[in-house]
ROKOL-820740 format. One record per atom (N, C-alpha, C, O): residue number from 1; z, y, x; atom name. Coordinates in Angstrom, 2 decimals, m for minus. Layout:
N
[NUM, [Z, Y, X], "CA"]
...
***
This chain:
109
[1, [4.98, m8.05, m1.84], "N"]
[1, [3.65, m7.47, m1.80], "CA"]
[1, [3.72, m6.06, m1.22], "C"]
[1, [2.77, m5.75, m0.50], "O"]
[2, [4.82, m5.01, m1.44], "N"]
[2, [5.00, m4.04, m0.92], "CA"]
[2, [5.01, m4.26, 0.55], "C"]
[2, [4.40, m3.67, 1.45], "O"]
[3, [5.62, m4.99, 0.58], "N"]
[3, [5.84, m4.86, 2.07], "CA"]
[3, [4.59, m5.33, 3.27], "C"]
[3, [4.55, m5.15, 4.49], "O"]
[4, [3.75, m5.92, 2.43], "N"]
[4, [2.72, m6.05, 3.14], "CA"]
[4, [1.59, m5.16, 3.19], "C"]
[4, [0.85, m5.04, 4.17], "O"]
[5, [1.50, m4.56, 2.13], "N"]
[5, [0.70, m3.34, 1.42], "CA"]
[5, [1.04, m2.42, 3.03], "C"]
[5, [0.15, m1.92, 3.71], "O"]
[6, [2.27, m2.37, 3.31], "N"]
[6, [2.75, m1.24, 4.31], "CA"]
[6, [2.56, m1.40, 5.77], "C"]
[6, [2.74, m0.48, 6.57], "O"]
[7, [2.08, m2.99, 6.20], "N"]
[7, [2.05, m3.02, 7.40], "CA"]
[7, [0.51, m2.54, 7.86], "C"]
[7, [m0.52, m2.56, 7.19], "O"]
[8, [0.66, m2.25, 8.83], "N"]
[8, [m0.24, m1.44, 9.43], "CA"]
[8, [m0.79, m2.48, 10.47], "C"]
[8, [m1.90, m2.91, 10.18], "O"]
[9, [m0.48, m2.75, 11.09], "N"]
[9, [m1.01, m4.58, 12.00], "CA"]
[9, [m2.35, m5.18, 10.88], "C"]
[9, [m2.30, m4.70, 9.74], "O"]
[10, [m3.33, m6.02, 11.12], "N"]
[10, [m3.92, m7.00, 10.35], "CA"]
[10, [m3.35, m7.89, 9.70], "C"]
[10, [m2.46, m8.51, 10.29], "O"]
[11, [m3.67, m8.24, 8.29], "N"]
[11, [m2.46, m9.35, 7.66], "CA"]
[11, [m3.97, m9.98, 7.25], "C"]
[11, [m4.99, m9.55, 6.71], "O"]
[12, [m3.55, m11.21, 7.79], "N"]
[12, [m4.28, m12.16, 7.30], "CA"]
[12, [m3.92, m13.12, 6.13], "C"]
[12, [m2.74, m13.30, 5.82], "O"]
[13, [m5.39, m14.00, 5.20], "N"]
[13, [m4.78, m14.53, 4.08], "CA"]
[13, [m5.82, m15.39, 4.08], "C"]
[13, [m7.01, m15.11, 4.26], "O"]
[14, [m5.28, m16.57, 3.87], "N"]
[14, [m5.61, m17.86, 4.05], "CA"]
[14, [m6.53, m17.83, 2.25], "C"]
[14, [m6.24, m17.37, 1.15], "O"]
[15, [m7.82, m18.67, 2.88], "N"]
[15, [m8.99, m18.78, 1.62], "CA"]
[15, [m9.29, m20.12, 1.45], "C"]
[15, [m10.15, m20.62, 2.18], "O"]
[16, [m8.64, m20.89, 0.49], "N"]
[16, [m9.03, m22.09, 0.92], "CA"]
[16, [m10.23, m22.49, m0.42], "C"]
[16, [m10.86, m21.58, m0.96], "O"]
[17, [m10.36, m23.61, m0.73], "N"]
[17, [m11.47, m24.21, m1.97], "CA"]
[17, [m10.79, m23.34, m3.33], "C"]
[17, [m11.42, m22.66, m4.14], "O"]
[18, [m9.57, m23.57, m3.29], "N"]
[18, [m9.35, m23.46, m4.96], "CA"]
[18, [m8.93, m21.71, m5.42], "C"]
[18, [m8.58, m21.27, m6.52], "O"]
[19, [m9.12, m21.02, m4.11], "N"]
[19, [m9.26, m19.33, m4.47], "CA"]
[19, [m10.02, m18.62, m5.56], "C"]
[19, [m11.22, m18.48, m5.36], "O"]
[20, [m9.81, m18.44, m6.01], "N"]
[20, [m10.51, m17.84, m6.84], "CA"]
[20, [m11.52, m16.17, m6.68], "C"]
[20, [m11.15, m15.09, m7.15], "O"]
[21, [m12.15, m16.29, m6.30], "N"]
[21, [m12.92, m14.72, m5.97], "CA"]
[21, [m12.20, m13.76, m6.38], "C"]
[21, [m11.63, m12.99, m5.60], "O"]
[22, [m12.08, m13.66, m8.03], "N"]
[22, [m11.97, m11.73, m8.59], "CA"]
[22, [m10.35, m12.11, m8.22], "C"]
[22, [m9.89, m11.01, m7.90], "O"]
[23, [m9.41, m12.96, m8.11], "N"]
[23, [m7.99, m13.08, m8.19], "CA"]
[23, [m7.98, m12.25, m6.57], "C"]
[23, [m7.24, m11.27, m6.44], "O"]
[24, [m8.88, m12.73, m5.35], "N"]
[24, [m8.92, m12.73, m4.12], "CA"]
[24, [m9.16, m10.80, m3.76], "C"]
[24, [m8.69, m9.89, m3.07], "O"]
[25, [m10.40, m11.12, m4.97], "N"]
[25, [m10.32, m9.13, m4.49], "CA"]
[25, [m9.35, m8.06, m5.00], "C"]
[25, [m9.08, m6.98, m4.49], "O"]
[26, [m8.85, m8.66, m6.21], "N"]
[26, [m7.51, m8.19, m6.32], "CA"]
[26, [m6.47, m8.22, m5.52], "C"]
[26, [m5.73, m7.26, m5.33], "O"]
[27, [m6.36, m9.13, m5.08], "N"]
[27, [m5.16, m9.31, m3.59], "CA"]
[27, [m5.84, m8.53, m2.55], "C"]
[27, [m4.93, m7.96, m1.94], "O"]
[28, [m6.66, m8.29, m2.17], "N"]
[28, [m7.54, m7.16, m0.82], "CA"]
[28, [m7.27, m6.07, m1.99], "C"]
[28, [m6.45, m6.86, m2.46], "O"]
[29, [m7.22, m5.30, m2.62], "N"]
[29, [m7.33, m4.13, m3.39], "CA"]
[29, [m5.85, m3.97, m2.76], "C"]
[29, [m5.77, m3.28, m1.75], "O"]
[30, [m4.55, m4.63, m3.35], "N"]
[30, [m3.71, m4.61, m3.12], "CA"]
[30, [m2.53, m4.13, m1.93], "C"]
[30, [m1.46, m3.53, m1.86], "O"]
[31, [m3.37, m4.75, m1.19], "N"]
[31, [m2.89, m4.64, 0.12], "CA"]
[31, [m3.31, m3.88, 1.06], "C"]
[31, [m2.79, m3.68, 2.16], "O"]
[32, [m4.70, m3.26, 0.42], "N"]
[32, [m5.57, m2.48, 1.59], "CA"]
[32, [m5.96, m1.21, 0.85], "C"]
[32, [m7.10, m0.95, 0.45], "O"]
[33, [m5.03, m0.54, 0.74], "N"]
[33, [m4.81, 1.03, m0.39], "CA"]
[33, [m5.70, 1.47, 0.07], "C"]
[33, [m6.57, 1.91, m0.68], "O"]
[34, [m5.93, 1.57, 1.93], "N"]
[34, [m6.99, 2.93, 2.27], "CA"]
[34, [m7.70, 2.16, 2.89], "C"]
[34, [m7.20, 2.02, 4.01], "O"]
[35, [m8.79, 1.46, 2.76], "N"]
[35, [m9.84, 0.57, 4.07], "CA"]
[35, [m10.32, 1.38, 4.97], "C"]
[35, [m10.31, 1.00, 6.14], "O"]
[36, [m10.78, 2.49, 4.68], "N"]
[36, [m11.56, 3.66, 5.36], "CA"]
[36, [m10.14, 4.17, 6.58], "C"]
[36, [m10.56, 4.47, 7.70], "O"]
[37, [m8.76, 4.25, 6.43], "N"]
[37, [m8.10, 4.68, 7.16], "CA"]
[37, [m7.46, 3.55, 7.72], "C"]
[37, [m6.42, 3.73, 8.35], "O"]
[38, [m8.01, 2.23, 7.57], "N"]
[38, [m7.08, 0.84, 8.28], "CA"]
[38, [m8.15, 0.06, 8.44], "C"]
[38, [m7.87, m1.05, 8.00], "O"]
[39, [m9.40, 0.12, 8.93], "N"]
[39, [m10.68, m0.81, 9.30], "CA"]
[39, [m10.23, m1.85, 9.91], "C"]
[39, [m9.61, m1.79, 10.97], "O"]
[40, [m10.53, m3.00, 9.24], "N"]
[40, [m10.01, m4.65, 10.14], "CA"]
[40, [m8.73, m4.91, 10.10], "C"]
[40, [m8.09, m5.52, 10.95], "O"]
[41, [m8.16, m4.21, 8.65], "N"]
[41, [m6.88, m4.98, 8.46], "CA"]
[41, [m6.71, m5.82, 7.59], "C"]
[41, [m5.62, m6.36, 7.39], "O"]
[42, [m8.05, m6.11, 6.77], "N"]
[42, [m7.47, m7.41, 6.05], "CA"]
[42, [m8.54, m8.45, 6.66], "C"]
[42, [m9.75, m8.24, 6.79], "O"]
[43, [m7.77, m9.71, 7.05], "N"]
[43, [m8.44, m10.93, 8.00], "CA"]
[43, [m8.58, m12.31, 6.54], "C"]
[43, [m7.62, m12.95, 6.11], "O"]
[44, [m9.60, m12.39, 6.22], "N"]
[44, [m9.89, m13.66, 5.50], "CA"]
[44, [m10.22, m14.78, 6.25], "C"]
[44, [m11.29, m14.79, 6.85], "O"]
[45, [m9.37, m15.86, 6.30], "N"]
[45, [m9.55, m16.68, 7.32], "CA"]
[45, [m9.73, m18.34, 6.02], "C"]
[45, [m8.94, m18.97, 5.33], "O"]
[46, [m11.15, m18.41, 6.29], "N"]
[46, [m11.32, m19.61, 5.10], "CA"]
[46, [m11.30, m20.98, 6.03], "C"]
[46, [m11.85, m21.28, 7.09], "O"]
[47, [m10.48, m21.59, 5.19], "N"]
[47, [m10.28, m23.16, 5.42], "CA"]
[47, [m10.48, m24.05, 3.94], "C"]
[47, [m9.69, m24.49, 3.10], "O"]
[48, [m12.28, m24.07, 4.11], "N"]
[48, [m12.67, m25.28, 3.01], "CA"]
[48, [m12.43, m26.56, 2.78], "C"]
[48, [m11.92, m27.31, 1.95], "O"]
[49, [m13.20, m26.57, 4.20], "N"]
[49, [m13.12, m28.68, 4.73], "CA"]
[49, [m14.53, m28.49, 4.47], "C"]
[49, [m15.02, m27.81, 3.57], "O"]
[50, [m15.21, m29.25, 5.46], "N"]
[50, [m17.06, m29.30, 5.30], "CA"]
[50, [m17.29, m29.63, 3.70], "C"]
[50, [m17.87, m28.80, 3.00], "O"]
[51, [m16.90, m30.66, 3.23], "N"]
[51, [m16.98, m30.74, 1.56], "CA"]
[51, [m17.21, m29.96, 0.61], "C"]
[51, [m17.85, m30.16, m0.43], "O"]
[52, [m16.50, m28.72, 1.11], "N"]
[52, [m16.21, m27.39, m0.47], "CA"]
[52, [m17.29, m26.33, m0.14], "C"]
[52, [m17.95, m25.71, m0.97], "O"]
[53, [m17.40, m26.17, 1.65], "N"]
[53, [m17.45, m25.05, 2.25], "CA"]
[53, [m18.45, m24.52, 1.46], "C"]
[53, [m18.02, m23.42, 1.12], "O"]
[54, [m20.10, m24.79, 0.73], "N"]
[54, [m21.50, m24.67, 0.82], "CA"]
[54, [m21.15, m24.36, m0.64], "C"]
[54, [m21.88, m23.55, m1.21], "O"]
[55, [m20.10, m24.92, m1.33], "N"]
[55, [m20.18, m24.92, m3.06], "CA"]
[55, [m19.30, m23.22, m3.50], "C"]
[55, [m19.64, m22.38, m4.33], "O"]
[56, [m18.24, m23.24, m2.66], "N"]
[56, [m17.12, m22.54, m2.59], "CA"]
[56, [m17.00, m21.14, m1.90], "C"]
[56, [m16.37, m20.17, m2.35], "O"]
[57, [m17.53, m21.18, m1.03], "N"]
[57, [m17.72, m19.74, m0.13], "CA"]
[57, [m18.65, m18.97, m0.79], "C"]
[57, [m18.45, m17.79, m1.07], "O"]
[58, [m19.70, m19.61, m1.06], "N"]
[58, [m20.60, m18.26, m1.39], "CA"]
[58, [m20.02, m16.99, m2.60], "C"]
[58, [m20.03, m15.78, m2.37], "O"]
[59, [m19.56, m17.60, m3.83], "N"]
[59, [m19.40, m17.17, m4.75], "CA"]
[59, [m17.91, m16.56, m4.33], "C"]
[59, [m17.18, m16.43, m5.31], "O"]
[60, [m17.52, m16.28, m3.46], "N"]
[60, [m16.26, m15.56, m2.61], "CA"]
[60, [m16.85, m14.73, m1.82], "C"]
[60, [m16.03, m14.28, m1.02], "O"]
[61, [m17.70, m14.38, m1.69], "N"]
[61, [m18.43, m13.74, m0.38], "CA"]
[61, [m18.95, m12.67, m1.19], "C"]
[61, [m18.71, m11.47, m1.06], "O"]
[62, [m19.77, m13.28, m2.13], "N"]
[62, [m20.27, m12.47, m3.16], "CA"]
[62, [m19.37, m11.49, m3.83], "C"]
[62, [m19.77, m10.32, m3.83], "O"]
[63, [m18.21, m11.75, m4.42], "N"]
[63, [m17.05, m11.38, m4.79], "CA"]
[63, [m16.35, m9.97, m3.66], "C"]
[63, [m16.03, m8.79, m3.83], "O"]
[64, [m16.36, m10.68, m2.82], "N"]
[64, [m15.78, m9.44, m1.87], "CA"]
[64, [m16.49, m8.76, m1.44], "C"]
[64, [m15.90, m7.72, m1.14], "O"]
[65, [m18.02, m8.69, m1.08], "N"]
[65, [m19.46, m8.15, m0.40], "CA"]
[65, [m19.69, m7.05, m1.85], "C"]
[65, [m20.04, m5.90, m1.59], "O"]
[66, [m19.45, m7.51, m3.63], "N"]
[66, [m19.69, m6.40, m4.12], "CA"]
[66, [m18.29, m5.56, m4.58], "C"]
[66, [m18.14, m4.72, m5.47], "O"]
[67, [m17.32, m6.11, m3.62], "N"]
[67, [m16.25, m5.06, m4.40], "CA"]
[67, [m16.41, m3.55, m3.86], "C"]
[67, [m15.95, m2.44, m4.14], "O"]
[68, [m17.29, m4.07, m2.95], "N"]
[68, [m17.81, m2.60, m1.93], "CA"]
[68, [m16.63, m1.52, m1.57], "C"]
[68, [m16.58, m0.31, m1.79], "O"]
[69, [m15.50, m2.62, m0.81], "N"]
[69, [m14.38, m2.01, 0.16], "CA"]
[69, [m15.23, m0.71, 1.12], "C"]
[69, [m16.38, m0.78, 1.55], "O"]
[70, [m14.29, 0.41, 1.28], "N"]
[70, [m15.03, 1.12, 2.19], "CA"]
[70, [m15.03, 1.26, 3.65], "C"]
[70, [m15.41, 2.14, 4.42], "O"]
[71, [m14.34, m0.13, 3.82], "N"]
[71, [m15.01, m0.64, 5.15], "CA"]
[71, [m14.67, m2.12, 5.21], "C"]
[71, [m13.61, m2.52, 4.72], "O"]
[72, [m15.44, m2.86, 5.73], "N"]
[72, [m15.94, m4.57, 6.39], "CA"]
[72, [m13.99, m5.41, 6.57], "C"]
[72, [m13.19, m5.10, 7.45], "O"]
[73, [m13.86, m5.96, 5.95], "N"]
[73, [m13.11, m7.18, 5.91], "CA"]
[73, [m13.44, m8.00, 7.04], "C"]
[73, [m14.61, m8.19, 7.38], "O"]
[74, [m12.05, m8.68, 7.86], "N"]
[74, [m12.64, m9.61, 9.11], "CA"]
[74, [m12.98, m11.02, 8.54], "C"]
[74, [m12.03, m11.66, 8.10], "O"]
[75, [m14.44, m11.67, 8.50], "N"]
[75, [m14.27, m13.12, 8.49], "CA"]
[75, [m13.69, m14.25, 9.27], "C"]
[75, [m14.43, m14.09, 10.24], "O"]
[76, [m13.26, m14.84, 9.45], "N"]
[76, [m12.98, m15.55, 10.35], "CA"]
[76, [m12.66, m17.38, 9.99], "C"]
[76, [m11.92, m17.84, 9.12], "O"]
[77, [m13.31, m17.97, 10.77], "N"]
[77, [m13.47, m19.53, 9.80], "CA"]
[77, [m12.04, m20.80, 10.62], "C"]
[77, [m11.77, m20.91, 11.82], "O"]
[78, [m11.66, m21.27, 9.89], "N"]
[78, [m10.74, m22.28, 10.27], "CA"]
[78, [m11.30, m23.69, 9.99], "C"]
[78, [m11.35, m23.83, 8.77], "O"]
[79, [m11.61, m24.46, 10.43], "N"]
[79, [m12.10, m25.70, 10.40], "CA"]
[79, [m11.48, m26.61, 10.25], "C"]
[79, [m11.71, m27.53, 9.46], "O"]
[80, [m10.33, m26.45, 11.22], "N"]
[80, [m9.41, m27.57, 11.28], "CA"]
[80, [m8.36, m27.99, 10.47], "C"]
[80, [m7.76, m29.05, 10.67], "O"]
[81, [m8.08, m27.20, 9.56], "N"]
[81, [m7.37, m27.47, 8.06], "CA"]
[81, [m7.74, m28.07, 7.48], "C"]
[81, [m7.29, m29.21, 7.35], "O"]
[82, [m9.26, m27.40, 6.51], "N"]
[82, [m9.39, m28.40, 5.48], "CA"]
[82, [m10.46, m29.91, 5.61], "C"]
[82, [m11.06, m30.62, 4.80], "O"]
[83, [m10.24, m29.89, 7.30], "N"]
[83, [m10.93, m31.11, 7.75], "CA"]
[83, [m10.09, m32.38, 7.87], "C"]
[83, [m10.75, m33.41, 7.98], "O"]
[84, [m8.64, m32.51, 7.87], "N"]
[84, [m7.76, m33.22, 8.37], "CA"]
[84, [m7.47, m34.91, 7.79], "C"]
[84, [m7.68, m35.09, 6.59], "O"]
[85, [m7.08, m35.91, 8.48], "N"]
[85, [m7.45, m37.11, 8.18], "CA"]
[85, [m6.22, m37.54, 8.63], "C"]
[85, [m5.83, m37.17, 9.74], "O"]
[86, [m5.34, m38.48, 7.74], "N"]
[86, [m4.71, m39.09, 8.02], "CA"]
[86, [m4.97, m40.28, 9.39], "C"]
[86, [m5.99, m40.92, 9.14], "O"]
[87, [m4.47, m40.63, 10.44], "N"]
[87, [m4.90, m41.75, 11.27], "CA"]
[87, [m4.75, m42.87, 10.03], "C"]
[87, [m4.26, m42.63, 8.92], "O"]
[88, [m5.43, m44.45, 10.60], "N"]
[88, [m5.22, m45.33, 9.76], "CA"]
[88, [m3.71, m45.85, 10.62], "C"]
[88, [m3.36, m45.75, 11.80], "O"]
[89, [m3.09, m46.41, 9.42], "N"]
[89, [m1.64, m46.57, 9.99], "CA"]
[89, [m0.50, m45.86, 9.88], "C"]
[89, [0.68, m46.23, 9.85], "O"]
[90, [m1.15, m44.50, 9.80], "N"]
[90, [m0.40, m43.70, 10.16], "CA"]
[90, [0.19, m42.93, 8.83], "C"]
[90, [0.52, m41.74, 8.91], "O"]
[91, [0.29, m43.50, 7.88], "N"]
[91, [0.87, m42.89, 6.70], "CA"]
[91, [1.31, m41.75, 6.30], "C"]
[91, [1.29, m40.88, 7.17], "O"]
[92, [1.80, m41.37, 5.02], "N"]
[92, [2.50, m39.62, 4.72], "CA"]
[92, [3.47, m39.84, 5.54], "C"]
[92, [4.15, m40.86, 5.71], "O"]
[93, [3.50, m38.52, 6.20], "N"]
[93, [5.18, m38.06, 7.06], "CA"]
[93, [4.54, m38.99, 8.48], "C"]
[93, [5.56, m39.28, 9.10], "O"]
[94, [3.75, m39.37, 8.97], "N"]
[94, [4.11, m40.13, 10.42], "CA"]
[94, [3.27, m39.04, 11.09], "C"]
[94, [3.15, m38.91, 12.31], "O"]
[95, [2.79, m38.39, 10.32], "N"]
[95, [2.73, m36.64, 11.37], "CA"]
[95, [1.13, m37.21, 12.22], "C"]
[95, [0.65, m36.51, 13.13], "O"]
[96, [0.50, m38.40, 11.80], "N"]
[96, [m1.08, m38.60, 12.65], "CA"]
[96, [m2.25, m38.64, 12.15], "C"]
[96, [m2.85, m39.52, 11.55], "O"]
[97, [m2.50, m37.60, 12.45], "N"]
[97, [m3.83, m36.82, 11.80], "CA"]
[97, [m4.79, m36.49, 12.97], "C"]
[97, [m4.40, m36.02, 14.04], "O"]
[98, [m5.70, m36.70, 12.75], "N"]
[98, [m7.20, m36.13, 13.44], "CA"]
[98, [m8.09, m35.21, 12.64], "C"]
[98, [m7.70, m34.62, 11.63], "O"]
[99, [m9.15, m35.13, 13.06], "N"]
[99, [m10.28, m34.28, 12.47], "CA"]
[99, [m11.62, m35.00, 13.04], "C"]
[99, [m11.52, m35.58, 14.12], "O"]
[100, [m12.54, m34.99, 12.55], "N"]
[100, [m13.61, m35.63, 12.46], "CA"]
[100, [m14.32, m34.88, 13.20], "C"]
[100, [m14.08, m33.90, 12.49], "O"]
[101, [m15.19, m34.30, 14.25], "N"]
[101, [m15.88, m33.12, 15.07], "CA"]
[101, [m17.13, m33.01, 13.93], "C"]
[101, [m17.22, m31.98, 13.26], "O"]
[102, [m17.78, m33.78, 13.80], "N"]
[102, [m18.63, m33.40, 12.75], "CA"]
[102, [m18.82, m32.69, 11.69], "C"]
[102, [m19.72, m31.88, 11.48], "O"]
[103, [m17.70, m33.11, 10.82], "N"]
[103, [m17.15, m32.14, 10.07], "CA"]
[103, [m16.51, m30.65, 10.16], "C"]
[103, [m16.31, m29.80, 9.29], "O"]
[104, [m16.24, m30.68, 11.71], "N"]
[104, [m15.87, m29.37, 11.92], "CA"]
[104, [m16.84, m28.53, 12.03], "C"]
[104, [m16.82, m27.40, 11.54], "O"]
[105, [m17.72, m28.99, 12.66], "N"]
[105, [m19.14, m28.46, 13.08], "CA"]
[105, [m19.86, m28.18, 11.67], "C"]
[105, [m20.66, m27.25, 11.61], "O"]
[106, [m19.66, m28.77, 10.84], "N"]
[106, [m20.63, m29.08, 9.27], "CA"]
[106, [m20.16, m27.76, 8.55], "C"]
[106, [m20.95, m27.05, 7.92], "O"]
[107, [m18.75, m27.45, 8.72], "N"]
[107, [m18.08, m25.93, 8.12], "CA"]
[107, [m18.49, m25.00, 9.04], "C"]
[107, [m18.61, m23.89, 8.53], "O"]
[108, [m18.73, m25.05, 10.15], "N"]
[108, [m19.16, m23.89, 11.16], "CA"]
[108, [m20.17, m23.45, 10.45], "C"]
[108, [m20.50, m22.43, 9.85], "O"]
[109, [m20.56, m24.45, 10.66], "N"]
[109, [m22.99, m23.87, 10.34], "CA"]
[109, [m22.53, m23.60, 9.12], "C"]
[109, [m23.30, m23.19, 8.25], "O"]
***
């Protein structure tokens, strides 16, 4: 954790369904000692899956929107994670997976 606390680059951190908000702004507290002297270094990059996105995000948004950082966190959305589908056939480990476009589109909006 120190050592990330120290980088000066953007560190991004993966948000998926089962995050927990106040655990989440504790981890941004953590890592982002001075926001005001490192603007756009912490990157929240959420991967719900269209399923969670509408139940799950808000009450994370909310969470980080009132920890009232003194400056803006990057959003940034991943789709293609928690959208992923085994092919039929294609069993655990045969590595064939798709994504549904719809569903990708369904986490966008």
């Amino acid at each position: 954790m120190e050592y990330c606390r120290g980088i000066a680059n953007p560190v991004g951190i993966k948000v998926g369904p089962s995050s927990d908000p106040e655990e989440l702004v504790r981890l941004i507290a953590r890592l982002w000692p001075s926001p005001a002297d490192a603007p756009g270094k912490i990157v929240l990059i959420t991967r719900m899956g269209a399923q969670a996105v509408k139940e799950r995000l808000p009450p994370i948004v909310r969470a980080v929107l009132g920890a009232r950082f003194s400056a803006p966190v990057v959003w940034v959305c991943d789709p293609m994670h928690g959208n992923t589908r085994v092919v039929a056939g294609g069993g655990p480990g045969s590595g064939l997976k798709t994504r549904e476009f719809d569903e990708i589109l369904s986490e966008l909006r």
